[in-house]
C-alpha positions as CSV (number, residue, x, y, z in Angstrom):
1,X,70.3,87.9,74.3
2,X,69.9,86.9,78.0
3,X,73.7,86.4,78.8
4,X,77.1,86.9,76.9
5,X,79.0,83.7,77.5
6,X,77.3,80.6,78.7
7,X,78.3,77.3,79.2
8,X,76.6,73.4,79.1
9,X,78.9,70.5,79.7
10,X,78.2,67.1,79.8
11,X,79.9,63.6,78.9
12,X,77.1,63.0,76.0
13,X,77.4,59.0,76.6
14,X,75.6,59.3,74.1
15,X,74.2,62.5,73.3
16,X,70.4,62.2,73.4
17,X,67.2,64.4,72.2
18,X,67.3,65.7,76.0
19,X,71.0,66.9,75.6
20,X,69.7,68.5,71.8
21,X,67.1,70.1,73.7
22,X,69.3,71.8,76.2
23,X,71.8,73.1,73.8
24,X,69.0,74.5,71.2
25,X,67.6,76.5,74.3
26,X,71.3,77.5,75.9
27,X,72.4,78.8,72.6
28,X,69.4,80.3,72.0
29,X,69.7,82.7,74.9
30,X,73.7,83.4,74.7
31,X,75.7,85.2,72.2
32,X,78.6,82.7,73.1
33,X,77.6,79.1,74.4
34,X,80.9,76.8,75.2
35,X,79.9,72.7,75.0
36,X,82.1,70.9,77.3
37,X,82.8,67.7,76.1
38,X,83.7,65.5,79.7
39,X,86.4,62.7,78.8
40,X,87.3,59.8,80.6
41,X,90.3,58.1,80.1
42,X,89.9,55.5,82.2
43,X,85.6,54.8,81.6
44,X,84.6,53.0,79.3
45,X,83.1,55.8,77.0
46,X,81.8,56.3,73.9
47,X,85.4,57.2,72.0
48,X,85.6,61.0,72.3
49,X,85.7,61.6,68.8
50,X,82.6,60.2,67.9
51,X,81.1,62.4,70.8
52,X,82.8,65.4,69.7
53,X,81.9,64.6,65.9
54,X,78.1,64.3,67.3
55,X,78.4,67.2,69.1
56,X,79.9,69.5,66.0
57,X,77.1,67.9,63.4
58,X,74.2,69.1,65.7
59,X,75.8,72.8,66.6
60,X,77.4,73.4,63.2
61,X,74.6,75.3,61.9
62,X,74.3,77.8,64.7
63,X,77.2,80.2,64.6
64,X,77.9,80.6,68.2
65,X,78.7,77.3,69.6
66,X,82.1,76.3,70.6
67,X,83.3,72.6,71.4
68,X,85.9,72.5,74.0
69,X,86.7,69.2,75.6
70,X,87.7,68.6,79.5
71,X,89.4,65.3,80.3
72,X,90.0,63.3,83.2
73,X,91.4,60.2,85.1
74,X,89.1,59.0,87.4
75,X,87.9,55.9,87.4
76,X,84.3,56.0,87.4
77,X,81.9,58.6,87.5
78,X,80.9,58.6,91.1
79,X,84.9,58.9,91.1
80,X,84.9,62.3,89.7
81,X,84.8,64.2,93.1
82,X,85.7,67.3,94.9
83,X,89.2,66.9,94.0
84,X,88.6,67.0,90.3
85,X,86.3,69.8,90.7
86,X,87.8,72.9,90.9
87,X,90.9,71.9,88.9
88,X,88.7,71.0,86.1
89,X,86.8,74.1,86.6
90,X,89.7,76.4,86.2
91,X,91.0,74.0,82.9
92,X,87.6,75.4,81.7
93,X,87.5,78.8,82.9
94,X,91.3,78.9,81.3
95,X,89.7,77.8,77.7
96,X,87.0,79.8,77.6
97,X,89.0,82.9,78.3
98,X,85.8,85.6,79.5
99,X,83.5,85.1,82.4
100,X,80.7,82.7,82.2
101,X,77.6,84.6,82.8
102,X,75.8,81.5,82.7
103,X,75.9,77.9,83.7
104,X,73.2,75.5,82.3
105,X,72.6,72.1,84.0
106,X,69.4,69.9,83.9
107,X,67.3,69.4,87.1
108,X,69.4,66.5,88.0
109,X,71.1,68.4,89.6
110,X,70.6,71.5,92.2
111,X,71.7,74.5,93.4
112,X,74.1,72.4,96.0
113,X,76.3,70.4,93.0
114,X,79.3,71.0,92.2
115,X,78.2,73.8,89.4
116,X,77.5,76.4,91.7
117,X,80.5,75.3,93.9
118,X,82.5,75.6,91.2
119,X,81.3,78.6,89.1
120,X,80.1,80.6,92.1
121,X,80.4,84.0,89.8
122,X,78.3,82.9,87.6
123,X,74.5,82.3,87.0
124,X,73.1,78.7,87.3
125,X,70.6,78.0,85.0
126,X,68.6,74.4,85.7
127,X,66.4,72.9,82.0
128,X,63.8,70.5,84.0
129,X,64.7,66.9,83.1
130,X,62.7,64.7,80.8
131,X,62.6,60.4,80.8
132,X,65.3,60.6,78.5
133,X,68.3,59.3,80.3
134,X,72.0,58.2,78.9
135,X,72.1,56.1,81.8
136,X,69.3,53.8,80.6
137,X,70.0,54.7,77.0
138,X,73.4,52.5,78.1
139,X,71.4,49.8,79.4
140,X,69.2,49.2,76.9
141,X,69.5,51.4,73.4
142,X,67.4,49.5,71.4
143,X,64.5,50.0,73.6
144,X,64.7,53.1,73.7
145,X,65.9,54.1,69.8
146,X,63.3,57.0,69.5
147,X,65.8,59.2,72.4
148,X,68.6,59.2,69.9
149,X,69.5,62.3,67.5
150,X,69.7,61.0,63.8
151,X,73.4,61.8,64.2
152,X,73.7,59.1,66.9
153,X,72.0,56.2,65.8
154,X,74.2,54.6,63.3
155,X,76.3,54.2,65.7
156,X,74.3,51.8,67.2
157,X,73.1,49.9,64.0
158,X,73.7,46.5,64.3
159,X,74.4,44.6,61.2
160,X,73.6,41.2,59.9
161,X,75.2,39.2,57.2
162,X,73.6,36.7,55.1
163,X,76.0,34.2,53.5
164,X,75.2,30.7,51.6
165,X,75.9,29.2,48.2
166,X,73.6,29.8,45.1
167,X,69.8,29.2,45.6
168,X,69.4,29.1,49.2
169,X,66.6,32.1,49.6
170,X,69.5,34.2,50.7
171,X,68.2,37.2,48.8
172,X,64.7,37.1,49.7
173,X,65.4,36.5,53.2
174,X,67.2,39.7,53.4
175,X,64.5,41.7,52.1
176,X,61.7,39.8,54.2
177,X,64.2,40.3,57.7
178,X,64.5,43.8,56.4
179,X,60.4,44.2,56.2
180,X,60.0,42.5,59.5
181,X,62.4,44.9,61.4
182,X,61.2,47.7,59.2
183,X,64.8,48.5,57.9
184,X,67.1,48.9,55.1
185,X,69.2,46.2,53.4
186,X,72.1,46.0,51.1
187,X,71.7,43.8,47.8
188,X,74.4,41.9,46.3
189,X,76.5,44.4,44.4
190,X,77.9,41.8,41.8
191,X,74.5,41.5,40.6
192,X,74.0,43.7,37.8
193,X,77.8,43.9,37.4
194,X,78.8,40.4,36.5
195,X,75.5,40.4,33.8
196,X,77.4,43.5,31.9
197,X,79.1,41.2,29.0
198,X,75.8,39.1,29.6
199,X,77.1,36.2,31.1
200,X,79.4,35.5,34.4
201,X,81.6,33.8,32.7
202,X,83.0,36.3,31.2
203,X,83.8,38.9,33.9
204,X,86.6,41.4,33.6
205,X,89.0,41.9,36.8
206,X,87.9,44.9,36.9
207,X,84.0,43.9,37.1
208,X,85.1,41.9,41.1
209,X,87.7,45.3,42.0
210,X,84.0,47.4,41.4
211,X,82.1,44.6,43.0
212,X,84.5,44.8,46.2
213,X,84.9,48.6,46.7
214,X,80.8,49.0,45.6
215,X,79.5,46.7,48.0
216,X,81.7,48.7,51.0
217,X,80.3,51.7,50.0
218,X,76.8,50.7,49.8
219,X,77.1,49.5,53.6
220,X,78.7,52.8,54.7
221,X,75.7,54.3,53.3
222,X,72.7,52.0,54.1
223,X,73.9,52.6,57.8
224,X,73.3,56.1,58.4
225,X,69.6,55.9,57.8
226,X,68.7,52.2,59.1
227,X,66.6,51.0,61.8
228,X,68.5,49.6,65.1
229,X,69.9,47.0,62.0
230,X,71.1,47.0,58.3
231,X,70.6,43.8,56.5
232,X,73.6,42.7,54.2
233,X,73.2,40.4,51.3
234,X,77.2,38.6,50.9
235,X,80.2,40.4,51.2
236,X,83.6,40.2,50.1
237,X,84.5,37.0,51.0
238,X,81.2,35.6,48.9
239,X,83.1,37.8,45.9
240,X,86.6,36.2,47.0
241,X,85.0,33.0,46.3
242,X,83.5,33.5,42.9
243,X,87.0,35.0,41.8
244,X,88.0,31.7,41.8
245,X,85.1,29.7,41.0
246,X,84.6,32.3,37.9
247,X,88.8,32.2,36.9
248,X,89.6,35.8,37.7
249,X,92.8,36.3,35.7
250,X,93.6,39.2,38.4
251,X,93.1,37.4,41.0
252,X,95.8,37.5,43.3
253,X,95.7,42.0,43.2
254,X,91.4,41.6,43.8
255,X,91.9,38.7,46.6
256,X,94.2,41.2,48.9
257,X,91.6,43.7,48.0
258,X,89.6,41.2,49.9
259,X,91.2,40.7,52.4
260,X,91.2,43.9,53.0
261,X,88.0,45.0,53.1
262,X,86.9,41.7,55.2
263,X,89.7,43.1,57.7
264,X,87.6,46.7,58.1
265,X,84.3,44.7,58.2
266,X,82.5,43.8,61.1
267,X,79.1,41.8,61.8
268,X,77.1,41.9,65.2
269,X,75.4,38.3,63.2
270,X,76.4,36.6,60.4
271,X,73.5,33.9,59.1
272,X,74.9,31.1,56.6
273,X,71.5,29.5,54.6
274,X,72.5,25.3,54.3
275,X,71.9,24.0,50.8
276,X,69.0,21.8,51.9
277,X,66.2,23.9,50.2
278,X,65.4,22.6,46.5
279,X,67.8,24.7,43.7
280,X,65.6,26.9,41.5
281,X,67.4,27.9,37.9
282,X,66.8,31.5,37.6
283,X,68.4,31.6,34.2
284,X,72.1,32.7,35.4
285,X,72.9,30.1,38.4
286,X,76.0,27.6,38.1
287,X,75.2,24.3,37.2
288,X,78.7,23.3,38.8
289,X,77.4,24.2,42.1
290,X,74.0,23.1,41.6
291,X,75.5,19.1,41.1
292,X,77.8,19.4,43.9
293,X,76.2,22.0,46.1
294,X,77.9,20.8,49.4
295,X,81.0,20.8,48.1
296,X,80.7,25.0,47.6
297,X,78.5,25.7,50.4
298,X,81.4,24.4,52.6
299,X,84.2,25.9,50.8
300,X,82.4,29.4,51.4
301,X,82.3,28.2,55.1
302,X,85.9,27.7,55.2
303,X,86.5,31.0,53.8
304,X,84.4,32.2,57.2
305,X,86.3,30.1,59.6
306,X,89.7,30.8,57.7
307,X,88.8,35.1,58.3
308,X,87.8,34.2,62.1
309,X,84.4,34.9,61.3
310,X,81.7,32.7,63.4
311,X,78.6,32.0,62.0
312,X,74.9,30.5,62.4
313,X,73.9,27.9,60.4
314,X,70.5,28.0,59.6
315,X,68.4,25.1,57.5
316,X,65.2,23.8,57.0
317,X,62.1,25.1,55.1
318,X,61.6,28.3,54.5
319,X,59.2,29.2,57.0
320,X,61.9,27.5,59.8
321,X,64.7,30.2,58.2
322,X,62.5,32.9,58.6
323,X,62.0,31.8,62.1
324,X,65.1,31.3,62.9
325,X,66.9,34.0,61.7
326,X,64.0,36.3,63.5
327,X,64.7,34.8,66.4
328,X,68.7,35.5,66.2
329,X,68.0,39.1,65.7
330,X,65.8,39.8,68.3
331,X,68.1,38.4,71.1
332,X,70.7,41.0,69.8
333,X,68.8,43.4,70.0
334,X,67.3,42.2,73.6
């Protein structure tokens, strides 16, 4: 080992393949390297969990990386000045308890910062800088995907939701959106559940409950290894619906589970499909809605507007969905 005790702090907003470079390489050459996790209180930062989180997922393999966090008050970053500096400095030295042999930096800055003013015992140690930036990474993430860590880019998935009454191409359009943006998406859960006594019409309560929780689950998942977005097919107030359209005889316990779950969800774009399109019997649709398919389309609507969900309505032929909805996504992620 080069050094005993090094150290490489940074506020990781958000971490980046340059920040995962610079740690590999510092702990590679210490027998102690101390991350110092820079907070903010009053930026508008990442929340320091989620960097700290980052932070321990990339480092936990390693063995001699420690996570310590330094927080702050000032109000911006150009803010953070002389009279943070050597305060901060000694927080740090105070953590880390031993001399720093070593302090690692990238070449944006020099041997005049506040590193060497601050840690003036200790070695400065300067990784030459890449294009990666966090700066830019703010301004525009989804241009510039391929700079964040695995770990990272979930938490910038967007994700779209797909809502309509029966037979509106709301399944296929899901998986075609999902092709185009070369991503995952999340089928309707009820499907294979409601077909278990071979017919929807005879559902248990228990058959929505698994519906509900299943469908949660499969979007927790689906996120960590999607592609700037996650396509979702329905969601729980879709379900809430059919508990009533289907006669639910626990309704009133599954509809607060709804509720529930609709309160922890969250949609960057949510796409309701119009009934225009012609109604194709697949063998297990509702003739109910298919005589009167205005009547449901806008009940489901109501159910959006009643959960202060906003929504796009899209019509028309099939190719003018397509178009549409490809056109929605790609302004959020412009």
């Amino acid at each position: 080992m080069r050094y005993n005790v090094g150290m490489y702090g940074g506020s990781f907003n958000p971490l980046h393949l340059g920040h995962v470079d610079c740690i590999i390489q510092a702990a590679n050459m210490c027998r102690e390297l101390y991350i110092v996790l820079s907070v903010g209180h009053n930026r508008q930062e990442i929340d320091a969990r989620v960097r700290y989180r980052w932070l321990y997922q990339l480092t936990k393999h390693i063995g001699n990386v420690t996570i310590i966090m330094l927080e702050d008050s000032a109000e911006t970053k150009e803010a953070y000045t002389e009279e943070y500096w050597q305060g901060d400095a000694e927080k740090v030295k105070a953590q880390v308890g031993k001399p720093i042999d070593v302090v690692f930096c990238g070449s944006d800055y020099d041997e005049n910062s506040f590193w060497n003013k601050c840690y003036p015992e200790s070695e400065l140690y300067i990784f030459k800088r890449n294009e990666i930036s966090s700066t830019e990474l703010r301004k525009a993430p989804y241009k510039h995907f391929e700079w964040l860590p695995n770990i990272v880019k979930p938490h910038y998935v967007k994700k779209v939701l797909l809502m309509g009454s029966e037979s509106t191409g709301k399944s296929t359009l899901t998986i075609n959106l999902a092709n185009r943006f070369n991503t995952n998406y999340i089928d309707e859960a009820g499907r294979d559940i409601s077909e278990r006594s071979g017919t929807d019409l005879l559902m248990l309560s228990e058959d929505f409950t698994e519906i509900l929780l299943q469908h949660k689950l499969n979007e927790i998942k689906a996120v960590e290894n999607s592609n700037k977005v996650l396509f979702i097919d329905t969601d729980a107030l879709v379900t809430q619906f059919y508990m009533s359209f289907l006669d639910d005889p626990g309704i009133e316990k599954n509809r607060a589970l709804s509720d529930a779950i609709d309160a922890l969800n969250s949609y960057d774009l949510i796409l309701f499909l119009e009934p225009d399109v012609e109604f194709v019997q697949d063998g297990d649709r509702s003739e109910v809605i298919r005589d009167d398919r205005k009547k449901y389309s806008d009940r489901i609507k109501e159910l959006l507007r009643s959960h202060g969900k906003p929504f796009v309505s899209v019509s028309g032929s099939y190719q003018e969905r397509y178009e549409i909805a490809v056109r929605a996504v790609e302004s959020m992620l412009s």
